[in-house]
DRENDO-1510 file (C-alpha; in Angstrom, 1 decimal, always signed):
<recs>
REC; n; res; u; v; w
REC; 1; UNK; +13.9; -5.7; -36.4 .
REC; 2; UNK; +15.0; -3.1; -35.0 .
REC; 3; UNK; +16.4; -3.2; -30.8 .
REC; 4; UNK; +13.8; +0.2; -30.6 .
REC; 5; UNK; +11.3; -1.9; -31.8 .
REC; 6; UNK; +11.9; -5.2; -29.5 .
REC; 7; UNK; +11.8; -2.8; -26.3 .
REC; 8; UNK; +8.6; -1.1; -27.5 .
REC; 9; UNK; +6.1; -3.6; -25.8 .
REC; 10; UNK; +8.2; -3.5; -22.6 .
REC; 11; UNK; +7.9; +0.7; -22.5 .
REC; 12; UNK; +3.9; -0.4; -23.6 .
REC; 13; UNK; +4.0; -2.8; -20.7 .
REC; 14; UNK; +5.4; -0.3; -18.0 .
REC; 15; UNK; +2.8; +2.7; -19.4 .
REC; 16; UNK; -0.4; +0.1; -19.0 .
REC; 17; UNK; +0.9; -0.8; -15.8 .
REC; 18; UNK; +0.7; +2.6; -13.9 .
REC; 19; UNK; -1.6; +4.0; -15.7 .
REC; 20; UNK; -4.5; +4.7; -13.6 .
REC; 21; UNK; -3.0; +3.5; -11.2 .
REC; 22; UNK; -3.0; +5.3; -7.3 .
REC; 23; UNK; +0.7; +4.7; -5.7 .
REC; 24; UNK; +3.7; +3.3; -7.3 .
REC; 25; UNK; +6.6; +2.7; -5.3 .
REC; 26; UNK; +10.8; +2.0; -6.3 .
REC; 27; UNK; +12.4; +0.1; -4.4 .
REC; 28; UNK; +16.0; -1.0; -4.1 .
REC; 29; UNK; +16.0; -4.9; -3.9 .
REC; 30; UNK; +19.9; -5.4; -4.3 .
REC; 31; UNK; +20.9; -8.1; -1.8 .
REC; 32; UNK; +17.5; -9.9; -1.5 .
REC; 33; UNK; +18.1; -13.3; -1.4 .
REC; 34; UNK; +15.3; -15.4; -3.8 .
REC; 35; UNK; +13.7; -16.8; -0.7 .
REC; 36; UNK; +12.9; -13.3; +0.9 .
REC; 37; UNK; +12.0; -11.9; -2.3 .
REC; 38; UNK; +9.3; -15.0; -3.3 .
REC; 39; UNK; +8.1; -14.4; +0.7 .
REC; 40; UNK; +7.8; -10.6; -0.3 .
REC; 41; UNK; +6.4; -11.1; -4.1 .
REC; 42; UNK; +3.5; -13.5; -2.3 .
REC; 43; UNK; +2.3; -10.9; -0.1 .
REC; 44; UNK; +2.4; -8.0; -2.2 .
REC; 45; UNK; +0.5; -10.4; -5.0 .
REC; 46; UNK; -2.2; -11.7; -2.2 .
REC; 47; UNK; -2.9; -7.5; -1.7 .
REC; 48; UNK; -3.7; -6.8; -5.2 .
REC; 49; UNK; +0.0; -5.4; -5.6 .
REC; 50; UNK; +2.3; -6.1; -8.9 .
REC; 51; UNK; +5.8; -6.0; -8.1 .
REC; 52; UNK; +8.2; -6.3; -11.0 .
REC; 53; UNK; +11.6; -5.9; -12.1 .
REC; 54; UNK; +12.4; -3.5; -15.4 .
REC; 55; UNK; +15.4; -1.7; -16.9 .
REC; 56; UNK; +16.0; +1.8; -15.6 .
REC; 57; UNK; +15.7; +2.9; -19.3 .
REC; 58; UNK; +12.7; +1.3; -20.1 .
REC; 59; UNK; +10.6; +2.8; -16.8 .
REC; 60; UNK; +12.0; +6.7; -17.9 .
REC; 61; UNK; +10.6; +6.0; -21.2 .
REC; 62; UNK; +7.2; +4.8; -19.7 .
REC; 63; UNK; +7.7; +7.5; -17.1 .
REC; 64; UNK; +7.7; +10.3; -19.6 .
REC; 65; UNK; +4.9; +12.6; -19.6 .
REC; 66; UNK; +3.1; +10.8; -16.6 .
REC; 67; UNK; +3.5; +12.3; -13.0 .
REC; 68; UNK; +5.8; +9.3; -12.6 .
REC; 69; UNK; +8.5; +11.2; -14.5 .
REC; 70; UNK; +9.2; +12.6; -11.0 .
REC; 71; UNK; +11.0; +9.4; -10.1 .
REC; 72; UNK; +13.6; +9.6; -13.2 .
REC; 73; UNK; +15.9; +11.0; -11.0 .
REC; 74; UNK; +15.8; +8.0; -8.6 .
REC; 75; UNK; +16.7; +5.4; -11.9 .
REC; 76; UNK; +19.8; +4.0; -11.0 .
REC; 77; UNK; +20.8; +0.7; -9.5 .
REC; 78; UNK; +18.7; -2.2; -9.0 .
REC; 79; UNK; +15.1; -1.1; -8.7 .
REC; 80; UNK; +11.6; -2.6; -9.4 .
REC; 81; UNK; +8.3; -1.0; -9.2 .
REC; 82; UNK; +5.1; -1.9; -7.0 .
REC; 83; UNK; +2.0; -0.8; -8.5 .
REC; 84; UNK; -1.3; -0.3; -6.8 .
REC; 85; UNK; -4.5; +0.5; -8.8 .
REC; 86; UNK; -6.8; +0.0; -5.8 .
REC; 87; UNK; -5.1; +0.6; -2.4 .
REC; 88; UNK; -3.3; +3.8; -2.5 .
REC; 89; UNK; -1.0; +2.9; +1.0 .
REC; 90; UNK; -0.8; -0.9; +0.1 .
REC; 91; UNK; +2.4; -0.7; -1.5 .
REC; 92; UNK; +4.6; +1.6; +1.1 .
REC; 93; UNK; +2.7; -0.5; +3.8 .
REC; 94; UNK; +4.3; -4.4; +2.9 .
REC; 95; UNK; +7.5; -3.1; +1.7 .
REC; 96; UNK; +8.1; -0.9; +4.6 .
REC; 97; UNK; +7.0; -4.1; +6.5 .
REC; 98; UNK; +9.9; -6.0; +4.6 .
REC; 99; UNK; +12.5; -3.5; +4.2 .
REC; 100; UNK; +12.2; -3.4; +8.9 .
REC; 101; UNK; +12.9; -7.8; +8.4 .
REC; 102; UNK; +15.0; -7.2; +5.0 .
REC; 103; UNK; +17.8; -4.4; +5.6 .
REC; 104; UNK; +19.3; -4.7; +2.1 .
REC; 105; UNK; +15.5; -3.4; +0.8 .
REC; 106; UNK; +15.0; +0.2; +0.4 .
REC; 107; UNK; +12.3; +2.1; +0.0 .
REC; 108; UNK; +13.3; +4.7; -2.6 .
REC; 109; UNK; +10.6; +6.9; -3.7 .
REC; 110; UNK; +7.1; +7.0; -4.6 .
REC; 111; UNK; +3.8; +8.8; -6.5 .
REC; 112; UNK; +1.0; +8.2; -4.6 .
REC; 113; UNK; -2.2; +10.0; -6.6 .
REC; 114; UNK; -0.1; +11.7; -9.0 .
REC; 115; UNK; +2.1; +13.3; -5.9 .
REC; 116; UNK; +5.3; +13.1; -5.3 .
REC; 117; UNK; +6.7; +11.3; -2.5 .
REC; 118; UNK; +10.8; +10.7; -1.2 .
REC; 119; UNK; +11.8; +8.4; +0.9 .
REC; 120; UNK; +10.4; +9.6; +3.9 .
REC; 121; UNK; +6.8; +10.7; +2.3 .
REC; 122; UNK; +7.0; +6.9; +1.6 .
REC; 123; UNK; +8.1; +5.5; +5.1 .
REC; 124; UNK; +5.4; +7.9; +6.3 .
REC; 125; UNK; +2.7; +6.7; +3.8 .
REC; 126; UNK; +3.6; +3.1; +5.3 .
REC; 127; UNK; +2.2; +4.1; +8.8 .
REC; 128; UNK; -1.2; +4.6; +7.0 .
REC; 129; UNK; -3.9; +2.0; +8.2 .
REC; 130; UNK; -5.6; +0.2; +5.7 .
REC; 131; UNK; -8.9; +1.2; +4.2 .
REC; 132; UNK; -10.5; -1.7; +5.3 .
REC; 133; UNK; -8.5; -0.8; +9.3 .
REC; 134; UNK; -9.6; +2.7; +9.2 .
REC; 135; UNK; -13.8; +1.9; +8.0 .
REC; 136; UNK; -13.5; -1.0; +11.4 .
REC; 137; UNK; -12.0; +1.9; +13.5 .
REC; 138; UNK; -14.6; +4.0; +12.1 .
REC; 139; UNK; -17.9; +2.2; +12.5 .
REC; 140; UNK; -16.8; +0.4; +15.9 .
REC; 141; UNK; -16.7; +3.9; +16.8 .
REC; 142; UNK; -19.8; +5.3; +15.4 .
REC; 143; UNK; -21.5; +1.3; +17.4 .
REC; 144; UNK; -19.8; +2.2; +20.8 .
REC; 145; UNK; -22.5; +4.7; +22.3 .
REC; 146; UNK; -25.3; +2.7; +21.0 .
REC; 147; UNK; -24.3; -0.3; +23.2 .
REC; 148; UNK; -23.1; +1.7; +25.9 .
REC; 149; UNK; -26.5; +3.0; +26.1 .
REC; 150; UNK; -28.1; -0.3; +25.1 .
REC; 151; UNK; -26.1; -1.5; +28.4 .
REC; 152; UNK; -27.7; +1.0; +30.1 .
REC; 153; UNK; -31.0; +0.3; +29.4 .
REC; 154; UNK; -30.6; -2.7; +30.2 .
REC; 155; UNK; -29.3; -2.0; +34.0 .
REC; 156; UNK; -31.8; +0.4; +34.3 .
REC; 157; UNK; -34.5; -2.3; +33.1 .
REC; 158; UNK; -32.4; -5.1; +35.6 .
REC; 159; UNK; -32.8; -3.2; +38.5 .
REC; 160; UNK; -36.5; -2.3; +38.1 .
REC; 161; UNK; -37.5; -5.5; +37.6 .
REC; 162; UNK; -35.4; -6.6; +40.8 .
REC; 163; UNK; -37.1; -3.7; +42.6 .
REC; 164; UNK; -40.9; -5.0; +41.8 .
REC; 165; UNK; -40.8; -8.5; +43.2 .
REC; 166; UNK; -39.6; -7.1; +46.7 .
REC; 167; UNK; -42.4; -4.6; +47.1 .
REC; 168; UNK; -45.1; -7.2; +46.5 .
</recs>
């Protein structure tokens, strides 16, 4: 067999793995130790993340022809790729989180919905609540003026029935 032919189900592997999918990120893991990386893998895993290690070469060739090709240019070093199908800020988010305790990770470079994103479109993508964050900011909200007028009512209901009892 051929060595083309070995690496083929690797590229295959890559391609099935961002396909579809809405933010991949690179990252620069050189200097992790295996403890902060397990700690890091665990987290990522528990949010729905896959975070894995692959040749430079093999990630261009799965790269080509996708909007991921835009992070070719970034292939050098140590890198691995976190994939989200499902959470487009997941990613950015616990890396970011790990590169602040972690100084040896870096954030490289992302595609988040088939855009482009360096460093710092990545760092700011981090700052991005949660979906689940931004529908409890949203509905507790949209719930605060119907208790502050259930309150209210309330008081108003309180104080008239304090009222009646004193003019008998």
């Amino acid at each position: 067999m051929a060595k083309v032919e070995l690496k083929q189900p690797i590229v295959d592997e890559i391609a099935n793995a961002v396909q579809d999918a809405q933010c991949v990120v690179l990252v620069n893991y050189s200097g992790l130790t295996v403890e902060q990386d397990t700690i890091m893998r665990k987290e990522l895993r528990e949010s729905g993340v896959a975070y894995k290690v692959y040749k430079n070469t093999m990630m261009r060739r799965a790269f080509e022809g996708t909007p991921f090709a835009s992070l070719d240019d970034h292939l050098h070093g140590t890198n691995a790729i976190a994939v989200s199908k499902t959470d487009a800020t997941a990613p950015a988010r616990i890396l970011a989180k790990y590169a602040k305790q972690f100084p040896k990770l870096e954030l490289v470079a992302g595609v988040v919905e088939g855009k482009y994103n360096d460093q710092a479109g990545v760092q700011a993508l981090s700052q991005v609540p949660s979906r689940e964050e931004l529908l409890a900011k949203l509905f507790g909200s949209m719930q605060a003026p119907i208790a502050n007028f259930a309150r209210v009512i309330k008081q108003i209901a309180e104080k008239d029935g304090e009222a009646a009892p004193a003019a008998e």
